[in-house]
C-alpha positions as CSV (number, residue, x, y, z in Angstrom):
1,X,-16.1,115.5,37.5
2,X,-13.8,112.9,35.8
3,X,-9.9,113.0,36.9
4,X,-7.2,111.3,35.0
5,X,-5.9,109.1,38.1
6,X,-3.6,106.3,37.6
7,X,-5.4,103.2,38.0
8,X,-3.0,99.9,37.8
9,X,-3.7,97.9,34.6
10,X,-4.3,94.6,37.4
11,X,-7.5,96.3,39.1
12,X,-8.9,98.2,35.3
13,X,-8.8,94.0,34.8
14,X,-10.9,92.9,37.6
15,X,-13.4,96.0,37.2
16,X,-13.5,95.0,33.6
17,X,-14.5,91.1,34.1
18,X,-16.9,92.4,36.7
19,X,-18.7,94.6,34.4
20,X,-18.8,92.7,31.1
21,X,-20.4,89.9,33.6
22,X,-23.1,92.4,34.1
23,X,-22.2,93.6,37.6
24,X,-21.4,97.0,38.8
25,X,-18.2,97.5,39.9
26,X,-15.9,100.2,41.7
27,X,-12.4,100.5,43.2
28,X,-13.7,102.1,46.6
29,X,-12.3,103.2,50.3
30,X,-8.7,104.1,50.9
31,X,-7.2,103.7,47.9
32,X,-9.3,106.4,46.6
33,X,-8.7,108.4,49.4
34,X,-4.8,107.8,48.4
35,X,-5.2,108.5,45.0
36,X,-7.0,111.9,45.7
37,X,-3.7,112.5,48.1
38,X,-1.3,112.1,45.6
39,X,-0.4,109.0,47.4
40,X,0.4,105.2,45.8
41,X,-2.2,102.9,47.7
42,X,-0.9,100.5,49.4
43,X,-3.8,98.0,48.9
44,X,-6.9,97.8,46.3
45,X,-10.3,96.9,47.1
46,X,-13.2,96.6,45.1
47,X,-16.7,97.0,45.7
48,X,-19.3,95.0,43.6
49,X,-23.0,93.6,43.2
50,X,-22.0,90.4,42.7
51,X,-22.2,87.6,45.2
52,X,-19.3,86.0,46.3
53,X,-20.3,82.7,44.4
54,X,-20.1,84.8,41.7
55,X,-17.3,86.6,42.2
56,X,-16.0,83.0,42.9
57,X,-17.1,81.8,39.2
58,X,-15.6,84.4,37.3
59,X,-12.4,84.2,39.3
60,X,-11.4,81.0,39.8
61,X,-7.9,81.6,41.3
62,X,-9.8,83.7,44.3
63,X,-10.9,82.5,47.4
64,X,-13.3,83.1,50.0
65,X,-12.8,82.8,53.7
66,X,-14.7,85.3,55.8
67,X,-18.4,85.2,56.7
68,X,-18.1,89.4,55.3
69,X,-18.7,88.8,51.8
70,X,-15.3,89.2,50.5
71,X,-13.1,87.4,48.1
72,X,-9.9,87.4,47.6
73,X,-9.2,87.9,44.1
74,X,-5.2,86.6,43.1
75,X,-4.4,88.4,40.0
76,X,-0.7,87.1,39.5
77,X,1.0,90.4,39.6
78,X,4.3,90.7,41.0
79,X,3.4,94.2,42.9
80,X,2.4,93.4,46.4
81,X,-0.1,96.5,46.2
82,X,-1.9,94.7,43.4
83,X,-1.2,90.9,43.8
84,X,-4.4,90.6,45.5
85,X,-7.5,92.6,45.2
86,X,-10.3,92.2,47.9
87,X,-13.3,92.3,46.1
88,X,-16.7,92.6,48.5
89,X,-20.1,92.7,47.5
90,X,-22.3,95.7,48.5
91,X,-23.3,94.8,51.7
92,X,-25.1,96.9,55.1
93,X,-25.1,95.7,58.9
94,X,-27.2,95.6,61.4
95,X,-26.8,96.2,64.7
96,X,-23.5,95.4,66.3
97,X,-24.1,94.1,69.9
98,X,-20.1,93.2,70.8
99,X,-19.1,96.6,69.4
100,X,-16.7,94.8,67.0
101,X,-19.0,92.8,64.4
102,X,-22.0,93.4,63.2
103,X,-24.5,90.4,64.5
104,X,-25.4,90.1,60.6
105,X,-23.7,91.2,57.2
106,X,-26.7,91.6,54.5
107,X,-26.6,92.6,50.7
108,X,-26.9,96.5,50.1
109,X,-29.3,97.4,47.4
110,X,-26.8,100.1,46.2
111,X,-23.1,101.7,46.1
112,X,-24.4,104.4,48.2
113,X,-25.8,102.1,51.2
114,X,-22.3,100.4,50.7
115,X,-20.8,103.5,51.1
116,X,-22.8,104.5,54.0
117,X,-21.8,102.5,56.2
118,X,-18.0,103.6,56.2
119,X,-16.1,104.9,58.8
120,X,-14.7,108.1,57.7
121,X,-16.0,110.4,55.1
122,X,-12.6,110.1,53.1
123,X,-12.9,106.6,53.2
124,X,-16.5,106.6,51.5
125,X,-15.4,107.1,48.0
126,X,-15.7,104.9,44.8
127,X,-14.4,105.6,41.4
128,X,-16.2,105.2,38.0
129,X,-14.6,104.6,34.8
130,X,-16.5,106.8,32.6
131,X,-17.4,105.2,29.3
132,X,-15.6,105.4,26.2
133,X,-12.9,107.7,27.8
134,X,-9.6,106.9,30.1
135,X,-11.0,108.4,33.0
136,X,-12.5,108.2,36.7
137,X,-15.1,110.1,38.6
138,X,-15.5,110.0,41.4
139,X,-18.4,108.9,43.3
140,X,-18.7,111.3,46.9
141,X,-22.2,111.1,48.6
142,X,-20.7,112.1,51.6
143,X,-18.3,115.5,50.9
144,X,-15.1,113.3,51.3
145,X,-13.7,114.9,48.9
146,X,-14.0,118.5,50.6
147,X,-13.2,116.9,54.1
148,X,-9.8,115.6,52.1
149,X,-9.2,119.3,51.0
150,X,-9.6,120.8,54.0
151,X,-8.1,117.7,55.9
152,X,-10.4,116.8,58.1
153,X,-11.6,113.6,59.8
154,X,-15.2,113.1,59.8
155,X,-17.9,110.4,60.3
156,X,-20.1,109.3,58.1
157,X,-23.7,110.2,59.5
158,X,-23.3,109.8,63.1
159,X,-20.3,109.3,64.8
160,X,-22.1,107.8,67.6
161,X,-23.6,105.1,66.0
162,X,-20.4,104.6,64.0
163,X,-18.1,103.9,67.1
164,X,-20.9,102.0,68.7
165,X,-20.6,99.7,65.3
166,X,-17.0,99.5,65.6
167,X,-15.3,100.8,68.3
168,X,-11.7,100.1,66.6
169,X,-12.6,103.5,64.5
170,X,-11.8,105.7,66.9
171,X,-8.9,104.8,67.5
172,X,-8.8,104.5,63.5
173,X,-9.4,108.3,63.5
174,X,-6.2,109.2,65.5
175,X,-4.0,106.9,63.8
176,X,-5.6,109.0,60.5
177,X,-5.1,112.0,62.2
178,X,-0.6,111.8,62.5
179,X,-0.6,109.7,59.4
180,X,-1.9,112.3,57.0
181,X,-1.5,115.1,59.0
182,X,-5.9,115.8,59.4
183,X,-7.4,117.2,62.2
184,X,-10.9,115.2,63.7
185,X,-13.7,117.6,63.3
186,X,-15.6,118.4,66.8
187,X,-18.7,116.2,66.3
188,X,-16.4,113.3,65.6
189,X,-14.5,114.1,68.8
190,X,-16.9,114.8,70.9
191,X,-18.5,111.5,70.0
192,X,-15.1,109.9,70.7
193,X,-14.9,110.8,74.4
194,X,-18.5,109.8,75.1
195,X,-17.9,106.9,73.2
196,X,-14.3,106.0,74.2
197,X,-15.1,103.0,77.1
198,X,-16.4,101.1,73.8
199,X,-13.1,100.1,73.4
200,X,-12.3,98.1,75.7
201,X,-14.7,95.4,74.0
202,X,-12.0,95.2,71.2
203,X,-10.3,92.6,70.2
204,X,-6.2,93.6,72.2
205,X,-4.6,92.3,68.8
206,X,-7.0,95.0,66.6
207,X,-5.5,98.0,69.3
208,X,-1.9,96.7,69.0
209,X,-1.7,97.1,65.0
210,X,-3.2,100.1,65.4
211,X,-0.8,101.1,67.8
212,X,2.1,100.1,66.0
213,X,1.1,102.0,63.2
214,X,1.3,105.0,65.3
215,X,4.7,104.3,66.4
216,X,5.5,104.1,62.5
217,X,5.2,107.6,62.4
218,X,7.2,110.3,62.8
219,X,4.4,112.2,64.5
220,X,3.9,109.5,66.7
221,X,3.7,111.7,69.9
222,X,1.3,113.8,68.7
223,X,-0.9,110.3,68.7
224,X,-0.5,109.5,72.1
225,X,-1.4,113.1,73.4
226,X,-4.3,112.5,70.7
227,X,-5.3,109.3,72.7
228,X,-4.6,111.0,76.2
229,X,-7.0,114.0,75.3
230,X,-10.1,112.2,74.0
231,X,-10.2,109.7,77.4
232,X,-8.6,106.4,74.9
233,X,-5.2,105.9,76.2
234,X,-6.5,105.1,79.9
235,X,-8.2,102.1,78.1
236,X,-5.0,101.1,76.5
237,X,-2.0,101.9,78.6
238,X,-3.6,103.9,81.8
239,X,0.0,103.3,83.8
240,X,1.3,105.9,81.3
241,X,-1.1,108.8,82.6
242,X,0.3,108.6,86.0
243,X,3.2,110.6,85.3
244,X,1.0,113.4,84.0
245,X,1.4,116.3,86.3
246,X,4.7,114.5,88.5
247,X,8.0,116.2,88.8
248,X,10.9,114.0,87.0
249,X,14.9,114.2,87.9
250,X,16.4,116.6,86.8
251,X,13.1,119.2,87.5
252,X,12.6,120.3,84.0
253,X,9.8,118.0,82.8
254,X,7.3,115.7,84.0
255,X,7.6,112.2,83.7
256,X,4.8,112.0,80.9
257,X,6.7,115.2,79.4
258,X,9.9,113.1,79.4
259,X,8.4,110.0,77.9
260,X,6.5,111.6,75.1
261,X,9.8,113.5,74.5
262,X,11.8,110.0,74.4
263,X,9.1,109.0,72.0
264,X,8.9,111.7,69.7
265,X,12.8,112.0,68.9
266,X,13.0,108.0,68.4
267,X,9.8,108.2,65.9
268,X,11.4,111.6,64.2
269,X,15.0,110.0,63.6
270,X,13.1,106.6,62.4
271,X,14.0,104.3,64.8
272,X,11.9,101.1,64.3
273,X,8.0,101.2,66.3
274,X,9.4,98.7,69.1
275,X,12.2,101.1,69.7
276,X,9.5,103.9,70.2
277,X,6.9,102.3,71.9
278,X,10.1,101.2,74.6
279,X,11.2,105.3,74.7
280,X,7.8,105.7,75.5
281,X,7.7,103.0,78.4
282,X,10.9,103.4,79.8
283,X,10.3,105.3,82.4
284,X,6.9,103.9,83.5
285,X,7.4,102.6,86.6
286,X,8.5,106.3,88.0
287,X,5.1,107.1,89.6
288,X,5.3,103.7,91.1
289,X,8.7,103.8,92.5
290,X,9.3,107.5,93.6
291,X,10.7,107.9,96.8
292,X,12.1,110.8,99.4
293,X,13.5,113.6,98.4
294,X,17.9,113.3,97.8
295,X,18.4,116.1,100.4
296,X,22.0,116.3,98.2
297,X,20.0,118.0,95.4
298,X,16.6,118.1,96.2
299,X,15.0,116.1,94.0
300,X,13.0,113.2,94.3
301,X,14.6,109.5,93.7
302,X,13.2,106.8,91.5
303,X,15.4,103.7,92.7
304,X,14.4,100.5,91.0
305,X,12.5,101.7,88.7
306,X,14.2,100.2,85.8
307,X,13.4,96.5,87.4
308,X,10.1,97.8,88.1
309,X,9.8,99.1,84.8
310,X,10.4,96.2,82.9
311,X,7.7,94.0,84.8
312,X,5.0,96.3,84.1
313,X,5.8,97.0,80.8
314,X,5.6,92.8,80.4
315,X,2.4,93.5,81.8
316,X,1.1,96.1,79.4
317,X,2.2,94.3,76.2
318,X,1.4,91.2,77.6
319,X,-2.5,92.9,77.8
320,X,-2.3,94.1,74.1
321,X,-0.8,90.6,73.4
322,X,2.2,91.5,71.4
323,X,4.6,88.5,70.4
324,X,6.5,87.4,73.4
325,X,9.6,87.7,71.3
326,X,8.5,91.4,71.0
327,X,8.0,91.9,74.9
328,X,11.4,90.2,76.2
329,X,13.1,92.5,73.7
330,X,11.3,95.6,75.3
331,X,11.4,94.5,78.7
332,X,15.3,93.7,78.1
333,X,15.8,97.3,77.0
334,X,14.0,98.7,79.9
335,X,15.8,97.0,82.3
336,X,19.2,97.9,81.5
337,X,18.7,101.1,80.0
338,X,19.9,102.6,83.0
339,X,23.5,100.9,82.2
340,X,26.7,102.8,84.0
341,X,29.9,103.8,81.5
342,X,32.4,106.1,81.8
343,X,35.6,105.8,80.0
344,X,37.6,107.1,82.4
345,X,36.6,105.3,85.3
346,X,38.6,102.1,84.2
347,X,35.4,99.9,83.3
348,X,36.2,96.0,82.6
349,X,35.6,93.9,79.4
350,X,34.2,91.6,81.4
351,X,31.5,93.9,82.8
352,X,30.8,94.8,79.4
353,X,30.4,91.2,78.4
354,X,28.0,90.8,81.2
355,X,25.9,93.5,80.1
356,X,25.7,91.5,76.5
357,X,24.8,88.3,78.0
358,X,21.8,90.3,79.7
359,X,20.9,92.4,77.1
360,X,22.0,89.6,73.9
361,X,24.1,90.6,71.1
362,X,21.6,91.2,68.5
363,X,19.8,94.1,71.2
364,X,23.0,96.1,72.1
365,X,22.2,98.9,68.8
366,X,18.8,99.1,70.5
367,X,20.1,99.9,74.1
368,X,22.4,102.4,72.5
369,X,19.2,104.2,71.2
370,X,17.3,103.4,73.4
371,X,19.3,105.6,75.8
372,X,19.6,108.2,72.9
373,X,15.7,108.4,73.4
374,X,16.1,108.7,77.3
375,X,18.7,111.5,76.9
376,X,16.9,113.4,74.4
377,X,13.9,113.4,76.4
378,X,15.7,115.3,78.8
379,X,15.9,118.0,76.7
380,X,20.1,117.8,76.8
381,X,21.4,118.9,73.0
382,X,23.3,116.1,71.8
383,X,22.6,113.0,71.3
384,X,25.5,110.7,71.4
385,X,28.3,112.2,73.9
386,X,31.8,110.8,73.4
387,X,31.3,108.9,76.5
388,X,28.3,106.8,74.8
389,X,30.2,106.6,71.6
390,X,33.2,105.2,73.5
391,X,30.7,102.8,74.7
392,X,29.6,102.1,71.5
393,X,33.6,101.5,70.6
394,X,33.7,98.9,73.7
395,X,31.1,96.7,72.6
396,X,31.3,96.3,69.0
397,X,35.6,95.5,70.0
398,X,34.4,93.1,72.4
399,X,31.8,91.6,69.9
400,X,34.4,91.3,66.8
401,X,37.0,90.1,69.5
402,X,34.8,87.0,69.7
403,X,34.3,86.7,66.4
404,X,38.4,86.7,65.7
405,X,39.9,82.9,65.6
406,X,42.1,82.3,68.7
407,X,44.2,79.3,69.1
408,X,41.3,78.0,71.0
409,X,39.4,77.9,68.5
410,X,41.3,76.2,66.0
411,X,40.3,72.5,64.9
412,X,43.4,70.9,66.3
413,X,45.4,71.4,69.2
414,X,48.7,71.1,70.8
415,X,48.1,67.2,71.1
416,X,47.7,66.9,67.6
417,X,50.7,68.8,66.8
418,X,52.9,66.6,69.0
419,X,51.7,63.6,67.5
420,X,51.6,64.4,63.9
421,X,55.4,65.5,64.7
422,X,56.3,63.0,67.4
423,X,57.6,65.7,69.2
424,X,57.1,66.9,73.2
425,X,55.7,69.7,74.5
426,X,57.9,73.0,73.5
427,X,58.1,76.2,71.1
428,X,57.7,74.6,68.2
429,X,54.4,73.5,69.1
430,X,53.4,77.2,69.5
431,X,55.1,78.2,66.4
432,X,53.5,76.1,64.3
433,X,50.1,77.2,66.0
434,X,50.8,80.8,65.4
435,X,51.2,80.1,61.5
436,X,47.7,77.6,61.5
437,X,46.3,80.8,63.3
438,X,47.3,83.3,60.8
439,X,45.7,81.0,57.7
440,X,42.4,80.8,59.6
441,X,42.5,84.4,60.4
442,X,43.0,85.5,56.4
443,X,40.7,82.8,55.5
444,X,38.0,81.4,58.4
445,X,37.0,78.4,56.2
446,X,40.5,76.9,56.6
447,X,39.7,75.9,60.1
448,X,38.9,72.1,59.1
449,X,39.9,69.7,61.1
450,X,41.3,67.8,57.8
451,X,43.1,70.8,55.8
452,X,44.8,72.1,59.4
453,X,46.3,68.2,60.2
454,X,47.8,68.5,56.4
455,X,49.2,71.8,57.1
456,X,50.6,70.5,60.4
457,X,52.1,67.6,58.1
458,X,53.4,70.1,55.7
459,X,55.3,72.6,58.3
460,X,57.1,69.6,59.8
461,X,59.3,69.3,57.2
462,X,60.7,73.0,57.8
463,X,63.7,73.1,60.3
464,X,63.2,75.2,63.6
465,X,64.5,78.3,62.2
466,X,62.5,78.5,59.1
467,X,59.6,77.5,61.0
468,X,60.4,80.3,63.9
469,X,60.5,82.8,60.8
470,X,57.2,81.9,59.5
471,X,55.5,81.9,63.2
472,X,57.3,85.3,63.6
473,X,55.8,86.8,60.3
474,X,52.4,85.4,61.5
475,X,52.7,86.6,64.9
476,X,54.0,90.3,63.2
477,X,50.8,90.2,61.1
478,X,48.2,89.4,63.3
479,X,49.0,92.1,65.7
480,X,48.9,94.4,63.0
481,X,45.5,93.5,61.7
482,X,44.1,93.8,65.4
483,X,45.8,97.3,65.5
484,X,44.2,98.1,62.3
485,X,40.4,96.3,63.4
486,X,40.6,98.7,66.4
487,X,41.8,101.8,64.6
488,X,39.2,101.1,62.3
489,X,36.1,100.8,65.2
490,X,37.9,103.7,66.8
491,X,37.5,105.8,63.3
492,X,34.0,104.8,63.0
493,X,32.6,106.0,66.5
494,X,35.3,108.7,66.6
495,X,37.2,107.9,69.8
496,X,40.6,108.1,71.1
């Protein structure tokens, strides 16, 4: 049946050259499925009987570097969701003896053999521009379109020999299964458990995008129970399923209860997929580090396990070979997550500034939610307590703090003053500090060595009295604009 779907003008072109070359063409896979869902693909590919060569010839801005019969097709547009257009000739595989690529790619005959050798039945879709008329049908051999209505995940032919081509799919199929809200139909999970050792032959990099995408979503704890219950996180991250089934402190969940918990309300309130995956690791090293019973409240201990915690979650992400930029930052969170403040037990600025130095400046907003995560996987009912918004307060006046000029910091010094002045070491010398202070304070590029030995010139004509005037109204108005930066800080974490 035709449907009026909008089709961007950039991919109509392609299809077009394609066709008035003499090829068939079709926009095919996801971006169908998207279309169908109401949803603005993200990225267009194009399925074709042309060869690369000649896809090659009839666009000569693409380019070809795979051995999978695709080219790249650059189409100038602006919109990253159309700037390029993968365009791959009909092709079938043969066996795949790695479980990751097929041991040869081969020219399909047909759309339909193309299309046959898709993962997912809503992913084996092509549209057709029908002739003479602004419209698409859509090309289903396969009932995607059904299994899109009733939101299901399901293999094309059998699953069996579809994970065994690729093992990545199944992990595809749960990723699928939060992002759009589908359910995996029992054949397809069925063949997933049976199947699920396959994926330890792929490649850690294809497992930790796929993972991250998880994390991206807000039901990203329903995907790691998905993963627990058909036998693929134990490939993945099997130090995780040793808190199924263990009591935690306080006795109200378990530790994998408490660290799917973490997870869910970071990937709810949209805190970035690092952030997530670290609620969901923070407490991994309990199983490992549980000791006696505290006979004080009966329950068990967990001492060091924030160390602990943070070498095997190196471990983990060092396995799926995330960034090592990415795993100090998550192994820094973990290990200071644990971080003592109270307000009223008289805690130091210099305790606070060694807990930036460890965590770094740039991480501090991620240790705050990180222990939002922890907290509200404890099941308590807020999530920032005055006490952790007082910490919040502390840090950010401790950050700005070193941020504000201080005599210190200025580009000349009491030696300089004396000289310029010929003068010894006194009040003036202070005075005349206070007003250089001041200037650089209202306006931070006046700290130049050259402009602050001109002012020093300038003020030395002043007698002490106007000059002791001047330093006073400095002094006067840089302790009121501290007042009013705290006040402010104060207002914005409401604290007293």
């Amino acid at each position: 049946m035709a449907e009026r779907l909008n089709i961007p003008e950039e991919v109509r072109r392609v299809v077009a050259v394609l066709q008035e070359a003499g090829y068939e063409a079709y926009p095919v896979g996801g971006c169908t499925r998207d279309l169908l869902l109401g949803v603005a693909p993200k990225d267009w590919d194009v399925a074709t009987s042309a060869k690369p060569e000649e896809i090659l010839r009839l666009f000569p801005e693409s380019f070809y570097e795979n051995a999978f019969l695709t080219v790249t097709v650059k189409t100038g547009s602006d919109d990253p969701a159309v700037s390029e257009i993968e365009v791959t000739t009909f092709r079938a595989e043969g066996t795949y003896t790695d479980k990751r690529h097929p041991d040869e790619v081969r020219y399909a005959a047909t759309l339909e053999e193309d299309l046959s050798r898709r993962d997912f039945t809503m992913n084996a879709l092509a549209l057709s521009e029908v002739e003479g008329v602004a419209k698409f049908e859509i090309i289903d051999p396969f009932g995607g379109q059904e299994d899109i209505k009733k939101k299901i995940i399901r293999a094309v032919g059998d699953p069996d020999k579809r994970f065994n081509e690729d093992a990545l799919r199944m992990l595809r199929a749960v990723r699928f299964s939060v992002q759009l809200g589908f359910g995996i139909e029992p054949a397809t999970t069925e063949a997933i458990k049976r199947n699920a050792g396959a994926l330890d032959f792929i490649a850690k990099e294809r497992i930790r995008d796929e993972l991250l995408k998880i994390f991206a979503t807000p039901a990203a704890r329903s995907g790691i129970e998905l993963l627990h219950e058909l036998d693929l996180l134990k490939h993945i991250m099997p130090e995780l399923e040793e808190g199924i089934g263990m009591v935690n402190r306080p006795k109200i969940l378990t530790i994998w209860e408490h660290n799917l918990k973490a997870l869910e309300y970071g990937a709810k309130t949209g805190y970035p997929p690092l952030i997530c995956l670290a609620a969901l690791l923070h407490d991994v090293a309990k199983p490992a580090t549980r000791g006696p019973i505290n006979t004080k409240n009966d329950e068990w201990t967990f001492y060091g396990h924030d160390v602990i915690g943070a070498k095997m979650a190196t471990r983990i992400l060092e396995r799926l070979h995330f960034p090592r930029h990415n795993i100090e930052k998550i192994a820094t969170l973990i290990r200071w997550h644990l971080f003592k403040y109270d307000p009223d037990e008289g805690i130091t600025d210099s305790s606070i500034r060694r807990l930036i130095r460890h965590v770094g400046a740039d991480n501090m907003d991620d240790l705050v939610r990180l222990r939002i995560c922890d907290r509200m996987g404890m099941g308590v009912p807020k999530a920032l307590p005055y006490r952790l918004r007082h910490f919040q307060f502390r840090v950010e006046k401790i950050l700005r703090e070193e941020e504000v000029p201080t005599p210190k910091k200025l580009k000349v010094k009491g030696e300089d003053i004396m000289d310029i002045l010929g003068i010894s070491p006194g009040p003036k010398i202070g005075a005349v500090l206070e007003v250089l202070l001041q200037e650089v304070i209202d306006d931070p590029e006046k700290n130049e060595r050259e402009y602050l030995l001109g002012r020093v010139k300038s003020l030395a004509a002043l007698s002490e009295k106007e000059l002791a005037d001047i330093a006073s109204a400095a002094e006067s108005k840089i302790e009121l604009s501290e007042d009013e930066r705290i006040g402010a800080i104060k207002g914005k974490y409401w604290v007293k």
